[in-house]
C-alpha positions as CSV (number, residue, x, y, z in Angstrom):
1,X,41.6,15.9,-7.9
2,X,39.0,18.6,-6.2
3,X,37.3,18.8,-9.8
4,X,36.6,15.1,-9.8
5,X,35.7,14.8,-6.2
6,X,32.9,18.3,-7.5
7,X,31.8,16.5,-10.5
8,X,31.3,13.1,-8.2
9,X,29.1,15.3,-5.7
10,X,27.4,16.8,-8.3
11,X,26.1,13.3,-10.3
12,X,25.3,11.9,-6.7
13,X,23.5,15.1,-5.6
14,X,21.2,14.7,-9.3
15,X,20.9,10.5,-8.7
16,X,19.9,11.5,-5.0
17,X,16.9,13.9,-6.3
18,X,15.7,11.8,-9.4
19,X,15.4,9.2,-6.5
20,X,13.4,11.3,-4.5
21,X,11.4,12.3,-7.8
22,X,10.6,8.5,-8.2
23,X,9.5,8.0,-4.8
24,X,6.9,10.5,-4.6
25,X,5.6,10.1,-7.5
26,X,5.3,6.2,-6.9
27,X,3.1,7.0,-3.7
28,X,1.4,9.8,-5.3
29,X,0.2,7.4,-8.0
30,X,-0.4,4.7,-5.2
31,X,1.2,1.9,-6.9
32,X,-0.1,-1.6,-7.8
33,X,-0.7,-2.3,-3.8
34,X,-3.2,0.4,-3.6
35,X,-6.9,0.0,-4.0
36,X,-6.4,3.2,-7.5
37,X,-3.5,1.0,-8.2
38,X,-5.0,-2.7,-8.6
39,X,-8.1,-0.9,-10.1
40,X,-6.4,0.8,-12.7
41,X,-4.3,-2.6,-13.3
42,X,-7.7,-4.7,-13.6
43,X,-9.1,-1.7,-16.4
44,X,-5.8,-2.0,-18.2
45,X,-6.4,-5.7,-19.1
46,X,-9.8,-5.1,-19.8
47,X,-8.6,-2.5,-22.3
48,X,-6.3,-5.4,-23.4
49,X,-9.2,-7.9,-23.6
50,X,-6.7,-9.9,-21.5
51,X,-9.5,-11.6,-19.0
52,X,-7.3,-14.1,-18.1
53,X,-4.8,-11.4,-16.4
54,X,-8.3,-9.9,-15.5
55,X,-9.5,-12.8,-13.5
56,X,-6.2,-13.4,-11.4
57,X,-6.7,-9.9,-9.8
58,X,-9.7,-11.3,-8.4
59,X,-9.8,-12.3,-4.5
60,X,-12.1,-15.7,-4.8
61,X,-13.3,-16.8,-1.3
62,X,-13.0,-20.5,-2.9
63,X,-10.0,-22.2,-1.1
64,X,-10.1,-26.1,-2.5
65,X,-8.6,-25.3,-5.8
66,X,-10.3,-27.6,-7.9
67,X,-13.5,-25.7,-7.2
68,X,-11.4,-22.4,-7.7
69,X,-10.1,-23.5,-11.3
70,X,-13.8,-24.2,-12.1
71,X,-15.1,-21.1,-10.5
72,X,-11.8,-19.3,-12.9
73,X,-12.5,-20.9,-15.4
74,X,-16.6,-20.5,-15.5
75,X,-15.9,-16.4,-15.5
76,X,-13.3,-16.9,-18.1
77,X,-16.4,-17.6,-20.4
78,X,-18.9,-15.3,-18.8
79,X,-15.9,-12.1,-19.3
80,X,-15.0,-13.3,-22.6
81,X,-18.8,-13.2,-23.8
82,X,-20.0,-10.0,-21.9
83,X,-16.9,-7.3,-22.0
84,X,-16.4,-8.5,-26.0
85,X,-19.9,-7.3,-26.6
86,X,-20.1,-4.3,-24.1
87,X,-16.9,-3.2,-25.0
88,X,-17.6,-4.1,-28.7
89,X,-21.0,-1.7,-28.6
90,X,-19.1,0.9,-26.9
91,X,-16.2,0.9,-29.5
92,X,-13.4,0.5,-26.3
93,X,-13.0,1.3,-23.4
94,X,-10.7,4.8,-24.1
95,X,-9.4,5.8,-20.4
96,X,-10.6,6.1,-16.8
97,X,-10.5,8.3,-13.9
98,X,-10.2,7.5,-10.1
99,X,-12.6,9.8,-8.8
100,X,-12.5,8.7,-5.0
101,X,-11.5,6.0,-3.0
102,X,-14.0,5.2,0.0
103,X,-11.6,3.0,2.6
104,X,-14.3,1.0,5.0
105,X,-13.3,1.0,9.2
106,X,-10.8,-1.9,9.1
107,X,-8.6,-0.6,6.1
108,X,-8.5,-3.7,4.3
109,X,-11.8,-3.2,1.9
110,X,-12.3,-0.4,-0.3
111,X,-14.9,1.0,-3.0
112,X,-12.9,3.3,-5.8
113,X,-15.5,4.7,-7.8
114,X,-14.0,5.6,-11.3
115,X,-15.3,7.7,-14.5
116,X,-14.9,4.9,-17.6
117,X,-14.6,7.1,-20.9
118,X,-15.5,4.6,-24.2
119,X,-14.6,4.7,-27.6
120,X,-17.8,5.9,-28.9
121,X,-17.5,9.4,-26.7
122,X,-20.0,7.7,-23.8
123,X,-19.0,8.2,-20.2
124,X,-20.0,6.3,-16.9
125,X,-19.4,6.1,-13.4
126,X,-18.5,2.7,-11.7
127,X,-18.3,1.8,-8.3
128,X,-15.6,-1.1,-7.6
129,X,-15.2,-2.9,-4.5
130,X,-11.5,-4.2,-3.4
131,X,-10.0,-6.1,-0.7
132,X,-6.9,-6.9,0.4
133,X,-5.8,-10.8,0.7
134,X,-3.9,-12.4,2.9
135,X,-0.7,-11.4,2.6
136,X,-2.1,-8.2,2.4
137,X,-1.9,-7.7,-1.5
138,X,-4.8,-5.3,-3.3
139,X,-7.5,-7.2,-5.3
140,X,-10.8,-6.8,-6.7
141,X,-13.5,-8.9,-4.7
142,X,-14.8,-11.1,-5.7
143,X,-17.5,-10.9,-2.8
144,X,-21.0,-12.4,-2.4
């Protein structure tokens, strides 16, 4: 009985560290809730081509939702049009890098500048603003 009751402490001892593992590494990667975490989510659709997964990470100001679908719905076309062809010339969009993130006085906006790396071998820096919505969920604004 004592070797089960070793062998039971041993397997929760291991389950209690890979949990800790997960953990840290969850906040050291910041998670989708995170202004690196949204941003790499928003680049990762791009790299998809999916714009419409794209678009509803964006924090619109619009509240009637008739003039929200149409506002959706206009950048649908405008994203479909402009990252085909950017994207297109560049040959992809390869990887990124989160090179800082720049959190403004009240904690709920944020600029993550990142390092895009294409297909072609061409490298550029962006700088991509953030905000948090109401219920206090990471997106990219949409601002004015």
């Amino acid at each position: 009985m004592k070797n089960v009751w070793n062998v039971m402490g041993r397997a929760l001892a291991s389950a209690m560290v890979l949990i800790a593992v997960v953990c840290v590494m969850n906040s050291c990667s910041g998670g989708d809730n995170s202004p690196e975490g949204i941003v790499s989510k928003a680049l990762t659709k791009l790299q998809e081509k999916d714009y419409v997964g794209y678009i509803d990470l964006i924090k619109f100001s619009e509240t009637d939702a008739e003039k929200l679908q149409k506002q959706k719905a206009a950048l649908l076309e405008l994203a479909q049009r402009k990252f085909d062809k950017s994207l297109e010339k560049k040959q992809g969009l390869e990887s990124w890098e989160v090179l800082s993130t720049d959190m403004d006085a009240t904690g709920d906006v944020a600029v993550v500048k990142v390092k895009l790396k294409y297909g072609d071998g061409s490298e550029e820096e962006e700088d991509i603003k953030v905000a948090q919505n109401e219920e206090g969920d990471w997106m990219l604004d949409a601002g004015k």
